[in-house]
PDB file of N, CA, C, O and CB in Angstrom:
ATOM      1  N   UNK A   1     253.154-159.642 -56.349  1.00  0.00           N
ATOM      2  CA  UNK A   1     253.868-160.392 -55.330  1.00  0.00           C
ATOM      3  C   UNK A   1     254.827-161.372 -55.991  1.00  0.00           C
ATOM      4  O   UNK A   1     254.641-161.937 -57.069  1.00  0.00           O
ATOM      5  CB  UNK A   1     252.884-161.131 -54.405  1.00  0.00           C
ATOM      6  N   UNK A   2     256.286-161.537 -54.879  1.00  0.00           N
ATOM      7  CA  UNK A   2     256.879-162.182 -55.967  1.00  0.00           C
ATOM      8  C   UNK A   2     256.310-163.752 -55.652  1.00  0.00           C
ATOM      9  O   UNK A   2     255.275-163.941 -55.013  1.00  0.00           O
ATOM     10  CB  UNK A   2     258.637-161.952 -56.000  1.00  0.00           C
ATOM     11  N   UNK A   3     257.269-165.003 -56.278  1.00  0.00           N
ATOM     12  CA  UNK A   3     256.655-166.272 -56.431  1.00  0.00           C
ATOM     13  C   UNK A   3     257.098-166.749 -54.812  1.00  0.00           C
ATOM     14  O   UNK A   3     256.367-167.576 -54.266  1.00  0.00           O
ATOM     15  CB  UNK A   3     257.307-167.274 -57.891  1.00  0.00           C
ATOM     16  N   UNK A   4     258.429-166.159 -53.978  1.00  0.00           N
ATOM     17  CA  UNK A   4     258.387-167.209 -52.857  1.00  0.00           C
ATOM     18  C   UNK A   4     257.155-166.117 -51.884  1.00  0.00           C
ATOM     19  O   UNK A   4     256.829-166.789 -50.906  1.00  0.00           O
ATOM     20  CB  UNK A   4     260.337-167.614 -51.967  1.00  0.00           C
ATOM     21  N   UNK A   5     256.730-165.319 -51.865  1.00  0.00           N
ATOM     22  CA  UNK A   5     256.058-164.686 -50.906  1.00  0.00           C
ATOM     23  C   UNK A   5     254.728-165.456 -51.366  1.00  0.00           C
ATOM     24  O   UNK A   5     254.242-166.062 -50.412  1.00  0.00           O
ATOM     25  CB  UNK A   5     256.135-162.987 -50.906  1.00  0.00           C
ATOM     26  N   UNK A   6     254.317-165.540 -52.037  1.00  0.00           N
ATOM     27  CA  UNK A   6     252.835-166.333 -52.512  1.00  0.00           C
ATOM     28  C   UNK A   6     253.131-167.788 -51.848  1.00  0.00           C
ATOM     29  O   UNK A   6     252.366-168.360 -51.071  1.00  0.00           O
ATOM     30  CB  UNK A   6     252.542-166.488 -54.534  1.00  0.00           C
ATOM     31  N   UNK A   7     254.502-168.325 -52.343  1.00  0.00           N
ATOM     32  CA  UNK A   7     255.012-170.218 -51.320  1.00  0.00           C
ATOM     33  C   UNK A   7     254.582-169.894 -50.036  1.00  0.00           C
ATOM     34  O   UNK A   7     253.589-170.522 -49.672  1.00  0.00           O
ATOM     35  CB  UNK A   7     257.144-170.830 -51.054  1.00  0.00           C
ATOM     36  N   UNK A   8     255.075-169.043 -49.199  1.00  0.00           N
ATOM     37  CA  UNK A   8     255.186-168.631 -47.895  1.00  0.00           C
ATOM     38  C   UNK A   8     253.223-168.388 -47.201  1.00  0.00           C
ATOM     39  O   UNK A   8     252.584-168.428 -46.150  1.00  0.00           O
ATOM     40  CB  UNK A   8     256.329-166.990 -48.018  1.00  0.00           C
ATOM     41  N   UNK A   9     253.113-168.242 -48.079  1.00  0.00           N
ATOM     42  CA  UNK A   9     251.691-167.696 -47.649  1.00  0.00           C
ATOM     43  C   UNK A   9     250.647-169.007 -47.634  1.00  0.00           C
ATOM     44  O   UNK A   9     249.942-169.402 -46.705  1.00  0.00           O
ATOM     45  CB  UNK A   9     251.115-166.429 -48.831  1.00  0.00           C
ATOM     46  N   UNK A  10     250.793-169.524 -48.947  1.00  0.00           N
ATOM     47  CA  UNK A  10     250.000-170.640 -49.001  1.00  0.00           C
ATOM     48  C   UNK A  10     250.259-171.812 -48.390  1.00  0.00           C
ATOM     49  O   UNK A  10     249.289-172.555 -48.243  1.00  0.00           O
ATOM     50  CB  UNK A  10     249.844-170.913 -50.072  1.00  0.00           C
ATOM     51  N   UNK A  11     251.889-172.383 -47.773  1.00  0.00           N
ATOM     52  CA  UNK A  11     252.247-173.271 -47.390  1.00  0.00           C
ATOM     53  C   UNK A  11     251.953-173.070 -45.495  1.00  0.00           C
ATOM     54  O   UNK A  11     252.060-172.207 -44.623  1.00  0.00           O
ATOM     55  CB  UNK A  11     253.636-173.424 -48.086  1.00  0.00           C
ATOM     56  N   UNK A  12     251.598-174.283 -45.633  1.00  0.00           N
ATOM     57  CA  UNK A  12     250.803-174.674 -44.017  1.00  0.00           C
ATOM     58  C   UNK A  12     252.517-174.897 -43.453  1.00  0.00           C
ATOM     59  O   UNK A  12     253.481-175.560 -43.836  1.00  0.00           O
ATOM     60  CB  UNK A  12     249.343-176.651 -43.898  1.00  0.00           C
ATOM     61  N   UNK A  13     252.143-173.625 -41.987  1.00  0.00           N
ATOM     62  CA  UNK A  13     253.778-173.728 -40.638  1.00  0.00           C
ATOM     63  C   UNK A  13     253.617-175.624 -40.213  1.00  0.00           C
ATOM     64  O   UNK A  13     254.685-176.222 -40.083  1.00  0.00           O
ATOM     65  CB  UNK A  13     253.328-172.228 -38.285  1.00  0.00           C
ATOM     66  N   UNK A  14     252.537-176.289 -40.059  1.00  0.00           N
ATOM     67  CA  UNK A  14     252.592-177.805 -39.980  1.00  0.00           C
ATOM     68  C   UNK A  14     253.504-178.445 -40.690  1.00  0.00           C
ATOM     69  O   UNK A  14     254.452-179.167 -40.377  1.00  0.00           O
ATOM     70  CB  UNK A  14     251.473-178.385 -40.336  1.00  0.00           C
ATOM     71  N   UNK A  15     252.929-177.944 -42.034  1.00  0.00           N
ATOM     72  CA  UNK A  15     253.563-178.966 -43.390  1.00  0.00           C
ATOM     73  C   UNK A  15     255.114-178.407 -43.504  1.00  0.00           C
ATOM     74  O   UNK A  15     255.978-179.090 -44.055  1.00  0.00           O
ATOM     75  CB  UNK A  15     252.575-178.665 -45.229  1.00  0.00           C
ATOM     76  N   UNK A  16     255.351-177.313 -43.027  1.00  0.00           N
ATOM     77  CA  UNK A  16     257.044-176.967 -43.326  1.00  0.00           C
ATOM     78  C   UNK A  16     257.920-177.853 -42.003  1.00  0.00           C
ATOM     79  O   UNK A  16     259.033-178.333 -42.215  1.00  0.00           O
ATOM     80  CB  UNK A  16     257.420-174.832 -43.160  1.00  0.00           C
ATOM     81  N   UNK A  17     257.223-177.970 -40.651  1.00  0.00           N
ATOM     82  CA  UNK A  17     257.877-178.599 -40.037  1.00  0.00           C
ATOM     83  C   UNK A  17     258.107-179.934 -40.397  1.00  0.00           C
ATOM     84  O   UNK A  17     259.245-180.370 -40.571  1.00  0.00           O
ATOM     85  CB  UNK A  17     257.515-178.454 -39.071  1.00  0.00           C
ATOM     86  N   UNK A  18     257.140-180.574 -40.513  1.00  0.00           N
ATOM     87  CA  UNK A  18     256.984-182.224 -41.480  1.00  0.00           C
ATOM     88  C   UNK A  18     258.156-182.099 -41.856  1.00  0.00           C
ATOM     89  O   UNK A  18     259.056-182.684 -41.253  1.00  0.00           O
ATOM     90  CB  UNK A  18     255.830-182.532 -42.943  1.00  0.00           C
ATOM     91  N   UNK A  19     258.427-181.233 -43.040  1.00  0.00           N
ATOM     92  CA  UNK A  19     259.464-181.492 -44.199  1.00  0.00           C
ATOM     93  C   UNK A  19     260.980-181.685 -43.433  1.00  0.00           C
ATOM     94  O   UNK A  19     261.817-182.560 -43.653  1.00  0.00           O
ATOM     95  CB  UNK A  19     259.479-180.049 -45.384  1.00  0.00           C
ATOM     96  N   UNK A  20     261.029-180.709 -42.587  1.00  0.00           N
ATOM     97  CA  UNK A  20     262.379-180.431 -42.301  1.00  0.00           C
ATOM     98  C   UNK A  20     262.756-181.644 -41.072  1.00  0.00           C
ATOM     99  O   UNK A  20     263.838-181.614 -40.487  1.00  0.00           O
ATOM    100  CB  UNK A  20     262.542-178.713 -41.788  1.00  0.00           C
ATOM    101  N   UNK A  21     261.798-182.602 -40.810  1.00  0.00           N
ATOM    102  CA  UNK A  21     262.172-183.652 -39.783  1.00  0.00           C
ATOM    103  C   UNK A  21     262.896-184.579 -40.128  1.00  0.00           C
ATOM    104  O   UNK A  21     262.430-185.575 -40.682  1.00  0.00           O
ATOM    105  CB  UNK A  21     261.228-184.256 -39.253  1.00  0.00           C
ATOM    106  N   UNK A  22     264.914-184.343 -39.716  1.00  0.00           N
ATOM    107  CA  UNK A  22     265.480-185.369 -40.308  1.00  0.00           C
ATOM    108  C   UNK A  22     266.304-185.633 -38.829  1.00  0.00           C
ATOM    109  O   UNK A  22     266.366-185.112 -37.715  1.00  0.00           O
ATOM    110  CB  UNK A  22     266.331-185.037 -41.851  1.00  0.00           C
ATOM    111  N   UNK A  23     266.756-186.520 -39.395  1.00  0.00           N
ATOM    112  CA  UNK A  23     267.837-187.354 -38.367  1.00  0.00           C
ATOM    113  C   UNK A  23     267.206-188.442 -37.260  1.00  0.00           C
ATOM    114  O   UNK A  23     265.983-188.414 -37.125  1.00  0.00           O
ATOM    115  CB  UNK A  23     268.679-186.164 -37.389  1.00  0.00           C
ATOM    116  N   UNK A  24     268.051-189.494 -36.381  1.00  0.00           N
ATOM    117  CA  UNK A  24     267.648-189.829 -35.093  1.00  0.00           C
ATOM    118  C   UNK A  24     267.284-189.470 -34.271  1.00  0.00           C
ATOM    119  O   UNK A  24     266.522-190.038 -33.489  1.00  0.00           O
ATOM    120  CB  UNK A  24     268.045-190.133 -34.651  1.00  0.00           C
ATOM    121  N   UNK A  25     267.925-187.936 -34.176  1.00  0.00           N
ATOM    122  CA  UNK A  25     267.054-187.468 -32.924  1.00  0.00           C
ATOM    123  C   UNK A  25     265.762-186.866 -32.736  1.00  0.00           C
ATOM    124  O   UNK A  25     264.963-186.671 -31.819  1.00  0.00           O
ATOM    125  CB  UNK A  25     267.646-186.680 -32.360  1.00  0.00           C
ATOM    126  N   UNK A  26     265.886-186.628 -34.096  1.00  0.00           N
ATOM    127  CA  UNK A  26     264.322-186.453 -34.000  1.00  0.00           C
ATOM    128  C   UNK A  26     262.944-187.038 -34.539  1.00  0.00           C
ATOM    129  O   UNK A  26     261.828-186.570 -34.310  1.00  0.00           O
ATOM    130  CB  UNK A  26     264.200-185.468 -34.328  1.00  0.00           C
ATOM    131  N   UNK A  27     263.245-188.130 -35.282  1.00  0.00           N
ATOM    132  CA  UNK A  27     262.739-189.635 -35.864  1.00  0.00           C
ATOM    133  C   UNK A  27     262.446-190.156 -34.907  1.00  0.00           C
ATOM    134  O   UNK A  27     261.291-190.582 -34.947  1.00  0.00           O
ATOM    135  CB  UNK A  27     263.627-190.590 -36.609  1.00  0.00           C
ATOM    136  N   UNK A  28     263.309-190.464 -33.410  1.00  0.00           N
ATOM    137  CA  UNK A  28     263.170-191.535 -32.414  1.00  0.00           C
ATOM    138  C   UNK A  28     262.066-191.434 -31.696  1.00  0.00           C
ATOM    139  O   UNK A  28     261.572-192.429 -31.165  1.00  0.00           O
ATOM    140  CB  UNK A  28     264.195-191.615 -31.539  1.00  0.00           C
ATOM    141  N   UNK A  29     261.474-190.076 -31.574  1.00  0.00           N
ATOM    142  CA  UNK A  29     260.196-189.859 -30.453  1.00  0.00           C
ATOM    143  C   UNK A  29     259.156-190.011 -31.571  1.00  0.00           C
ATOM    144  O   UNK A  29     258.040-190.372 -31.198  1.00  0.00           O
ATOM    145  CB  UNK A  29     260.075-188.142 -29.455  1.00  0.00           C
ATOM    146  N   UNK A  30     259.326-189.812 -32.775  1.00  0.00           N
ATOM    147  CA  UNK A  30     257.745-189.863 -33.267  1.00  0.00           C
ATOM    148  C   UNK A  30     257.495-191.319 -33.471  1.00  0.00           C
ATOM    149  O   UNK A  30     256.331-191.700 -33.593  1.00  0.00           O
ATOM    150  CB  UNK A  30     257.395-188.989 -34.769  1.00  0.00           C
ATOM    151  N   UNK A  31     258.427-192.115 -33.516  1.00  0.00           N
ATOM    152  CA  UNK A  31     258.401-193.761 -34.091  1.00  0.00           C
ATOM    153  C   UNK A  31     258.117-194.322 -32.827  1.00  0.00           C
ATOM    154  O   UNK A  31     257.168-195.105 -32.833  1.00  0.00           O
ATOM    155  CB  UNK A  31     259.941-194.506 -34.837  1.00  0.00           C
ATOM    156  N   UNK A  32     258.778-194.103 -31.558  1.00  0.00           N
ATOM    157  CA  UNK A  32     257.936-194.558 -30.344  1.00  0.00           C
ATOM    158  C   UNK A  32     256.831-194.105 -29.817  1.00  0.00           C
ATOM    159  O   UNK A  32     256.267-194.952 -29.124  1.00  0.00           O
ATOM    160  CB  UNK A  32     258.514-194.538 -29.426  1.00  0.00           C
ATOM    161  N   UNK A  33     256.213-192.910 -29.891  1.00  0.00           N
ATOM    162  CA  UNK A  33     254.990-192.535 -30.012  1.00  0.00           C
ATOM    163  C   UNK A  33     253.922-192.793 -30.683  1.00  0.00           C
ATOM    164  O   UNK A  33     252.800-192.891 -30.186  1.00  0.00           O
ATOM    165  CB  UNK A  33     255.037-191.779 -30.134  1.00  0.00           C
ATOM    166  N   UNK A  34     254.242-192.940 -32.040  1.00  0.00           N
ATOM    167  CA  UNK A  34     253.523-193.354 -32.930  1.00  0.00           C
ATOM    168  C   UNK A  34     253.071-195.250 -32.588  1.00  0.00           C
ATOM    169  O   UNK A  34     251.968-195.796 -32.594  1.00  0.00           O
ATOM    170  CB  UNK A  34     254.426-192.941 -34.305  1.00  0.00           C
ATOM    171  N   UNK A  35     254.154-195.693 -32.381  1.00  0.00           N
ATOM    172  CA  UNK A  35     254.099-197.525 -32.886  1.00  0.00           C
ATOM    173  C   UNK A  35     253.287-197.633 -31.105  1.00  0.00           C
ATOM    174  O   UNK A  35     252.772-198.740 -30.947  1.00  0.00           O
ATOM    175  CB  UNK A  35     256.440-198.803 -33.272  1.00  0.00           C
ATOM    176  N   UNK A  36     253.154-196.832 -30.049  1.00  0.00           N
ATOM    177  CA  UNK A  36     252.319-196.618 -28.755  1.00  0.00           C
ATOM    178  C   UNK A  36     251.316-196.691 -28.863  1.00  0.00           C
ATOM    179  O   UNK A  36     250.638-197.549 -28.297  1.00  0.00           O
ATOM    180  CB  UNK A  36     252.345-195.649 -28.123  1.00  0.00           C
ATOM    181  N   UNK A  37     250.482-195.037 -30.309  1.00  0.00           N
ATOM    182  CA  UNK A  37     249.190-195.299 -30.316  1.00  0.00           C
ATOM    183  C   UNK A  37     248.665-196.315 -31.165  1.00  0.00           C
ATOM    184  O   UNK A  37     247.447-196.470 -31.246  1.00  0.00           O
ATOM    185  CB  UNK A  37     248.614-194.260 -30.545  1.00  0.00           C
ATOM    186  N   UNK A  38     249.680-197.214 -31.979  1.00  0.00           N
ATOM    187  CA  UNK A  38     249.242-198.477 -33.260  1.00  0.00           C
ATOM    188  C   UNK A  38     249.367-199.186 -32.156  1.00  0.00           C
ATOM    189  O   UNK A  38     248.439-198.548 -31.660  1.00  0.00           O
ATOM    190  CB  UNK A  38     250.266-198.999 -34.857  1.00  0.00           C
ATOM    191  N   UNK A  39     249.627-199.839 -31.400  1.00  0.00           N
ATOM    192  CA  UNK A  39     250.088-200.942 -30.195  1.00  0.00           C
ATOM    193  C   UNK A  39     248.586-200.790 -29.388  1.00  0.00           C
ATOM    194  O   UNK A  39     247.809-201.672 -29.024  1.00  0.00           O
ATOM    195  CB  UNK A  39     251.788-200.380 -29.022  1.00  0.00           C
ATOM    196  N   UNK A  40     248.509-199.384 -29.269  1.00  0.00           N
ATOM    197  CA  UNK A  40     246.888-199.389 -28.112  1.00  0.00           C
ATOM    198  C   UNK A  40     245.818-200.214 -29.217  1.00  0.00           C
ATOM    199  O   UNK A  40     244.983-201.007 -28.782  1.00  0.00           O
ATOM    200  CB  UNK A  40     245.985-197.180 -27.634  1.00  0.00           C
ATOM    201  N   UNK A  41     245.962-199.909 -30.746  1.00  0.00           N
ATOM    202  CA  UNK A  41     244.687-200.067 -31.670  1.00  0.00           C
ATOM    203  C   UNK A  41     244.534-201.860 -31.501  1.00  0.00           C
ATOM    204  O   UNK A  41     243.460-202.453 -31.390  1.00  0.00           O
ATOM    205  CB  UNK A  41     245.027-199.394 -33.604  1.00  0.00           C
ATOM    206  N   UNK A  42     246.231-202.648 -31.523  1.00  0.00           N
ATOM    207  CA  UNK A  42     246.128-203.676 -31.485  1.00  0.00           C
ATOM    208  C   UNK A  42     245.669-204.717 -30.413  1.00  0.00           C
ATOM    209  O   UNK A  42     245.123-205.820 -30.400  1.00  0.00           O
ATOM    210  CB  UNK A  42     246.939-203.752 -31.830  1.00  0.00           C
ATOM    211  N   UNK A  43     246.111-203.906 -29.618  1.00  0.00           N
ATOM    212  CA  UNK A  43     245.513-204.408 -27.778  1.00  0.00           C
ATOM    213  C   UNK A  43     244.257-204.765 -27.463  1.00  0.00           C
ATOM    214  O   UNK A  43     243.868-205.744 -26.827  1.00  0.00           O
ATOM    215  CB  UNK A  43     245.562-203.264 -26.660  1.00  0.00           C
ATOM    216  N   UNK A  44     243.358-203.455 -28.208  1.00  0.00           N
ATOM    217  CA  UNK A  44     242.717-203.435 -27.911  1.00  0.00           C
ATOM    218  C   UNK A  44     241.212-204.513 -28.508  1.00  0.00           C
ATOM    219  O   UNK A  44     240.169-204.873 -27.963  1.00  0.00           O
ATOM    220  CB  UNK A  44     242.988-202.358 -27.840  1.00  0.00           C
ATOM    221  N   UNK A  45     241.817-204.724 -29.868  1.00  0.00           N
ATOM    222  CA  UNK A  45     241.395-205.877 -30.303  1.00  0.00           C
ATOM    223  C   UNK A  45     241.404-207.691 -29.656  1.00  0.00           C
ATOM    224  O   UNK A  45     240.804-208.766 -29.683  1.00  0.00           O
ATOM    225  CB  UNK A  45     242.046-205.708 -31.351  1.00  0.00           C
ATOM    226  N   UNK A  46     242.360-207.094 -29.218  1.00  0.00           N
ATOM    227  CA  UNK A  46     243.182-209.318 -28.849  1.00  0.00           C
ATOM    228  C   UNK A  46     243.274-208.968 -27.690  1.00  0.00           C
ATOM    229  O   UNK A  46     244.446-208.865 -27.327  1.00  0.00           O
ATOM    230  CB  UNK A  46     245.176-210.236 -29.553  1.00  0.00           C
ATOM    231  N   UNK A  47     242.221-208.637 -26.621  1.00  0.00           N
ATOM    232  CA  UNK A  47     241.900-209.011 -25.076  1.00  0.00           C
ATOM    233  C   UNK A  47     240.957-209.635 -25.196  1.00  0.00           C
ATOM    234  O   UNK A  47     239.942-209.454 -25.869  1.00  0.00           O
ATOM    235  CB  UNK A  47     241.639-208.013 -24.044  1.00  0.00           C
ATOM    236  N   UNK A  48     241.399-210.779 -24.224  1.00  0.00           N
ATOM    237  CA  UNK A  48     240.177-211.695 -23.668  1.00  0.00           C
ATOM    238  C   UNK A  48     238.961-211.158 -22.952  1.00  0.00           C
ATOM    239  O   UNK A  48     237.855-211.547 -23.327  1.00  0.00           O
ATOM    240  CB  UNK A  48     240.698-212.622 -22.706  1.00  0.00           C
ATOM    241  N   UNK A  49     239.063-210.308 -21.967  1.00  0.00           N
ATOM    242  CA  UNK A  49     238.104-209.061 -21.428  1.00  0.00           C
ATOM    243  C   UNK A  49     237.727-208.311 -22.435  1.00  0.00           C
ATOM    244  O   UNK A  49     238.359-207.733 -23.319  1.00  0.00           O
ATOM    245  CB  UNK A  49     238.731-208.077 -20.432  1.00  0.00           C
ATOM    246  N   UNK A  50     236.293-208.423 -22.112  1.00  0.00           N
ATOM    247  CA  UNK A  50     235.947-207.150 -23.426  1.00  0.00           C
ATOM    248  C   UNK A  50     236.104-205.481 -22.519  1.00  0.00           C
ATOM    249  O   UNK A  50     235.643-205.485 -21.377  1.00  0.00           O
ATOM    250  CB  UNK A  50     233.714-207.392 -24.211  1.00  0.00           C
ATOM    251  N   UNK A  51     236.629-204.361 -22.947  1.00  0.00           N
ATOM    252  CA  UNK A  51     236.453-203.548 -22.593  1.00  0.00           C
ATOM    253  C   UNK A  51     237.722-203.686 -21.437  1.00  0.00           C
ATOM    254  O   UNK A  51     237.523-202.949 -20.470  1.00  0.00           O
ATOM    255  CB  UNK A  51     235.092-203.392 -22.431  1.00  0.00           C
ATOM    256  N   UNK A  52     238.537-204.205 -21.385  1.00  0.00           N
ATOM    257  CA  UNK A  52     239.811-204.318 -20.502  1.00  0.00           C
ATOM    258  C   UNK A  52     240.995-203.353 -21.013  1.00  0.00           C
ATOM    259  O   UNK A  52     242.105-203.283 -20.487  1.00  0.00           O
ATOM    260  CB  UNK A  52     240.358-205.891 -20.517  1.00  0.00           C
ATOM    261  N   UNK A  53     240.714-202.885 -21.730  1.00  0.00           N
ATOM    262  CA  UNK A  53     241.604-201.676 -22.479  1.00  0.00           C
ATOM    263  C   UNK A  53     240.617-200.630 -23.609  1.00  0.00           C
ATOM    264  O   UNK A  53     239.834-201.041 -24.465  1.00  0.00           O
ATOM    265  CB  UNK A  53     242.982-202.572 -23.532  1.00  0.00           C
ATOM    266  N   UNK A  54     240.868-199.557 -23.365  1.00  0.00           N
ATOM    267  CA  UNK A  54     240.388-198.468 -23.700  1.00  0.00           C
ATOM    268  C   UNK A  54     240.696-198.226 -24.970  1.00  0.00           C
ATOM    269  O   UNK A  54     241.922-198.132 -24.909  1.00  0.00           O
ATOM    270  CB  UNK A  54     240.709-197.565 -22.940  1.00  0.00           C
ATOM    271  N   UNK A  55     240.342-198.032 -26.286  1.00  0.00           N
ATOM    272  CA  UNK A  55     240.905-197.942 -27.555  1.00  0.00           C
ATOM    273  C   UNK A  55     240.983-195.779 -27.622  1.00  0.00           C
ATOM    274  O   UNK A  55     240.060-194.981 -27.461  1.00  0.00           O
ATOM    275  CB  UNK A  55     239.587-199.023 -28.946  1.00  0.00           C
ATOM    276  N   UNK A  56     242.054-195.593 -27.836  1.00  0.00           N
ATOM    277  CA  UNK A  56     241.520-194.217 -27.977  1.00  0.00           C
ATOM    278  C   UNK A  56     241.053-193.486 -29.541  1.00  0.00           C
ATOM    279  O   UNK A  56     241.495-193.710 -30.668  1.00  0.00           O
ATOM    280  CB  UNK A  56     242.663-193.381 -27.358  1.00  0.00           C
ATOM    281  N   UNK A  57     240.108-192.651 -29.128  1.00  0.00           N
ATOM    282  CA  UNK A  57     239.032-192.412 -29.639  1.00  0.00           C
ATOM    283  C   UNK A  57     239.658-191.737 -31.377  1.00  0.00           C
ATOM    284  O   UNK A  57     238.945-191.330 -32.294  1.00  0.00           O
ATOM    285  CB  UNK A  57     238.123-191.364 -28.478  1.00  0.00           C
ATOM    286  N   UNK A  58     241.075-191.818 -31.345  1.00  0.00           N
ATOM    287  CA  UNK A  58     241.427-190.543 -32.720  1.00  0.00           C
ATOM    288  C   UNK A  58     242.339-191.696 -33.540  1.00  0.00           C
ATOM    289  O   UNK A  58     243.311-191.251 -34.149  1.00  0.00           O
ATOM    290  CB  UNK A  58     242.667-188.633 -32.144  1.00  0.00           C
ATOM    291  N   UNK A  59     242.118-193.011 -33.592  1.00  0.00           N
ATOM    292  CA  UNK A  59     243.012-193.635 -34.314  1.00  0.00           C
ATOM    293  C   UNK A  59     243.195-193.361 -35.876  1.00  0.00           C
ATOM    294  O   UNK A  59     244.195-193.651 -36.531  1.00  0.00           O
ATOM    295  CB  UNK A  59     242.738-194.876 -34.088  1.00  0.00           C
ATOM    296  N   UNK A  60     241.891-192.669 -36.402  1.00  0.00           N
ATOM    297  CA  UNK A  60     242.214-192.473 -37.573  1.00  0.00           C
ATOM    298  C   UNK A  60     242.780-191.605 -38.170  1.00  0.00           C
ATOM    299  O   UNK A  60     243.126-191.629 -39.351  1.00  0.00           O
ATOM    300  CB  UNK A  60     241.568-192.558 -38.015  1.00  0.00           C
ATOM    301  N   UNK A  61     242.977-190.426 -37.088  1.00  0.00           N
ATOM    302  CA  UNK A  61     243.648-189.617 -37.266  1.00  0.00           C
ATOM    303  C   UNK A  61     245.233-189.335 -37.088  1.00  0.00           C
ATOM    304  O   UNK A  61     245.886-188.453 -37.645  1.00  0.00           O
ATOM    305  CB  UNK A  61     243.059-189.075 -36.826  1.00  0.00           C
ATOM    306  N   UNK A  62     245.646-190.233 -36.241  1.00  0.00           N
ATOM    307  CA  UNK A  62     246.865-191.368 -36.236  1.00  0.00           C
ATOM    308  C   UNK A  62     247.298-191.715 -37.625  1.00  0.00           C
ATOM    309  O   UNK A  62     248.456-191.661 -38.038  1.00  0.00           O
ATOM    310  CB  UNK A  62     246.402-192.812 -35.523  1.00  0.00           C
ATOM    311  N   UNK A  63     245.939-192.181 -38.488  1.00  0.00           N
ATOM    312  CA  UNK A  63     246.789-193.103 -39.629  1.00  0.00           C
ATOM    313  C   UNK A  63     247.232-192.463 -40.559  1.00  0.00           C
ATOM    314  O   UNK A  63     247.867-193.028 -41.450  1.00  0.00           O
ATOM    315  CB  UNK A  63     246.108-194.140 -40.329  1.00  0.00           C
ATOM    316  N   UNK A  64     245.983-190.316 -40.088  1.00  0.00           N
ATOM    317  CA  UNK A  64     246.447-189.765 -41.394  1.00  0.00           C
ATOM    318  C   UNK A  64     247.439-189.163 -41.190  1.00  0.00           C
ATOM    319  O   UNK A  64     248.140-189.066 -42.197  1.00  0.00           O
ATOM    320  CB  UNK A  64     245.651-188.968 -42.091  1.00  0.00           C
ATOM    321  N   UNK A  65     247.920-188.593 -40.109  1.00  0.00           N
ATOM    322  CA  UNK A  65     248.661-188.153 -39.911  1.00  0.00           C
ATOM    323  C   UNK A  65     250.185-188.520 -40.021  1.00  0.00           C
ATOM    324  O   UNK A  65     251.083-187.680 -40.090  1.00  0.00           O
ATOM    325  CB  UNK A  65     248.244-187.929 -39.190  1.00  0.00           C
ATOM    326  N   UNK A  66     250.463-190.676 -40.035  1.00  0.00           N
ATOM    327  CA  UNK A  66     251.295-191.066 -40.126  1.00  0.00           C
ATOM    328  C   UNK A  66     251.556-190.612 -41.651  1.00  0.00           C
ATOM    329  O   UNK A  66     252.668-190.196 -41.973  1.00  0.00           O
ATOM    330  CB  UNK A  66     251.255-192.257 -39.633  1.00  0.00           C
ATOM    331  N   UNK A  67     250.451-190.707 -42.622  1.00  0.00           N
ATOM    332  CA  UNK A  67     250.298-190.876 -43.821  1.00  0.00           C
ATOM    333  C   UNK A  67     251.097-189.659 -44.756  1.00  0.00           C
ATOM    334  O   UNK A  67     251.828-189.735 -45.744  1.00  0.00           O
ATOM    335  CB  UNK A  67     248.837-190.987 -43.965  1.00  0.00           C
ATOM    336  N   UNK A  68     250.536-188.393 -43.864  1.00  0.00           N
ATOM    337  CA  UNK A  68     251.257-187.349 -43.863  1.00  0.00           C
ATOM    338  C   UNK A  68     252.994-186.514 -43.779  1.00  0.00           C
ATOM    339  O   UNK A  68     253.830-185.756 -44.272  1.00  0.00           O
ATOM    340  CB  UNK A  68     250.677-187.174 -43.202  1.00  0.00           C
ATOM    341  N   UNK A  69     252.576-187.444 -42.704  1.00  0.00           N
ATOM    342  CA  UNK A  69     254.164-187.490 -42.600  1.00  0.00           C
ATOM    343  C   UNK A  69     255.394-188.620 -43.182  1.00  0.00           C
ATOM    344  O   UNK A  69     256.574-188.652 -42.834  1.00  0.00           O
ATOM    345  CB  UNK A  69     254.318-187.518 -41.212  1.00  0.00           C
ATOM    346  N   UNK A  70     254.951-189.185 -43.809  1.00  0.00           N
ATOM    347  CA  UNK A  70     255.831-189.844 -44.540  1.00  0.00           C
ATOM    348  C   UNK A  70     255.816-189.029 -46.193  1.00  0.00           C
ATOM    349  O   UNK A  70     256.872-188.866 -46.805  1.00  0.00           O
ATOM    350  CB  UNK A  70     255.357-191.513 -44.473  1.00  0.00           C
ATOM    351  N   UNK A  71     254.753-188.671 -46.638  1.00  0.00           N
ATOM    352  CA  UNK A  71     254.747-188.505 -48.018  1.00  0.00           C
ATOM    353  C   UNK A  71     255.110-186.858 -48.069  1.00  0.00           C
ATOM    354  O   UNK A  71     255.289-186.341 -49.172  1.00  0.00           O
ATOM    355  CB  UNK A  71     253.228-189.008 -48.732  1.00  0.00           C
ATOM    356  N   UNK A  72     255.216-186.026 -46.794  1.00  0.00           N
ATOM    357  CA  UNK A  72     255.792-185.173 -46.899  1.00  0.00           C
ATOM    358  C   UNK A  72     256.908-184.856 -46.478  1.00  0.00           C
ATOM    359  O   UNK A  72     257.192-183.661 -46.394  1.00  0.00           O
ATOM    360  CB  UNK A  72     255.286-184.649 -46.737  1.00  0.00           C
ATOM    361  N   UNK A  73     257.880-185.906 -46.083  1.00  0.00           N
ATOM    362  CA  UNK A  73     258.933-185.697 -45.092  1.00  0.00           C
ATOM    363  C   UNK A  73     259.666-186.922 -46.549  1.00  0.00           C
ATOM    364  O   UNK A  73     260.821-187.342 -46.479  1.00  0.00           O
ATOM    365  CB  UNK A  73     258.604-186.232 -42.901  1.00  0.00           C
TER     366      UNK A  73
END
């Protein structure tokens, strides 16, 4: 097999989209989406009511995913 058919095979369709995410228009929805579910994590800390906001349940997967996408993009 040659060397890009072995790239092609082993490289995750996720991780190729990552890479290719450039510009404003398509930066703008993940940065307001993203800074939405960091905004719920913070909320949900600094209420006076306990339990007055719902923390959702995948924040850490939020962080890897931010994590992800910066060091592969």
């Amino acid at each position: 097999m040659s060397q890009a058919v072995i790239e092609d095979l082993t490289i995750n369709e996720f991780y190729r989209l990552l890479k290719i995410v450039q510009g404003k228009s398509n930066l703008e929805p993940l940065y307001v989406g993203l800074s939405q579910y960091f905004q719920n994590i913070i909320d949900t800390h600094s209420t006076y009511l306990p339990s007055s906001i719902n923390q959702i349940p995948f924040y850490q997967e939020i962080c890897i995913f931010t994590w992800r996408l910066m060091t592969n993009n």
